[in-house]
N, C-alpha and C positions, 0 to 999 in steps of 0.2 A: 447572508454571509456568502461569499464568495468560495469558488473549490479554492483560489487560490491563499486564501486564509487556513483553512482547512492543510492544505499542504504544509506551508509554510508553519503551522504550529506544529503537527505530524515530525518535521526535519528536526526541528529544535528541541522536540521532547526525545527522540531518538536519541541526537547526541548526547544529550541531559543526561540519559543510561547509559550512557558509553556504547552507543551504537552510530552505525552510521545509515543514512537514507538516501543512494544513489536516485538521480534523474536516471528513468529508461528510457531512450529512444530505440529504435530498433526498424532503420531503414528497413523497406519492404514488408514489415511486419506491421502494420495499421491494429491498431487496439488490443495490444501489449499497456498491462497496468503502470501508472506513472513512475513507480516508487522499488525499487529493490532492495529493502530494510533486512540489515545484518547484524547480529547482537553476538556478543564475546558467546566464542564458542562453537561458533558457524551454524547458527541459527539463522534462517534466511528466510523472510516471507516479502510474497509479491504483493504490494499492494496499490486499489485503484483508490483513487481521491473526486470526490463528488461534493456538491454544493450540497448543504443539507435536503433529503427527500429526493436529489438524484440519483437514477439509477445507469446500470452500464449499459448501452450499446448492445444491439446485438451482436456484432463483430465482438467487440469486448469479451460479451458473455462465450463467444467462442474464444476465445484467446484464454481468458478462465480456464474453461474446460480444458484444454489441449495442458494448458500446464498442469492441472491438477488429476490428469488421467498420468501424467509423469511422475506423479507423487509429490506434487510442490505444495504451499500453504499458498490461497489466496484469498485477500480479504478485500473489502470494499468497505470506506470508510467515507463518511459526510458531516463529522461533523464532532469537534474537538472534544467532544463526552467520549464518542466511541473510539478518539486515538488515546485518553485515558483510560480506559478499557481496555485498548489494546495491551498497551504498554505495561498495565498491573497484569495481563494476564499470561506473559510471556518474560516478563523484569521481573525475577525474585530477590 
């Protein structure tokens, strides 16, 4: 399976909750996580999208960290059990 499967299901279960899942880009900023998921209420987490058993980058993994020494949520997702997962555990 592809990260881009992965995503694309991640967007659509998002909205499904009534959320929404921006595209991050972030010229100058190389390995900022794909996905900026926002649920009613302003619940906000970062998340990176990976092909099942991919892992991040070390850039990435610094880009993690930097956000989450900020206090942010960041998560790394591979693979559409874990964006069901996600979603039960943050959707009540």
């Amino acid at each position: 399976m592809r990260e881009r499967i992965v995503e694309t299901y991640l967007r659509e279960q998002v909205k499904a909750a009534g959320g929404i899942a921006y595209k991050w880009t972030s010229p100058g900023n190389s390995g900022v996580p794909d996905r900026i998921v926002i649920f009613p209420g302003g619940l906000t987490v970062f998340v990176e999208l990976k092909a099942p058993g991919g892992k991040p980058s070390k850039l990435q993994v610094v880009q993690h960290k930097r956000l989450r020494e900020l206090g942010c949520d960041v998560r790394v997702i591979d693979s559409k059990e874990q964006v069901d997962s996600f979603l039960e555990e943050l959707v009540e």
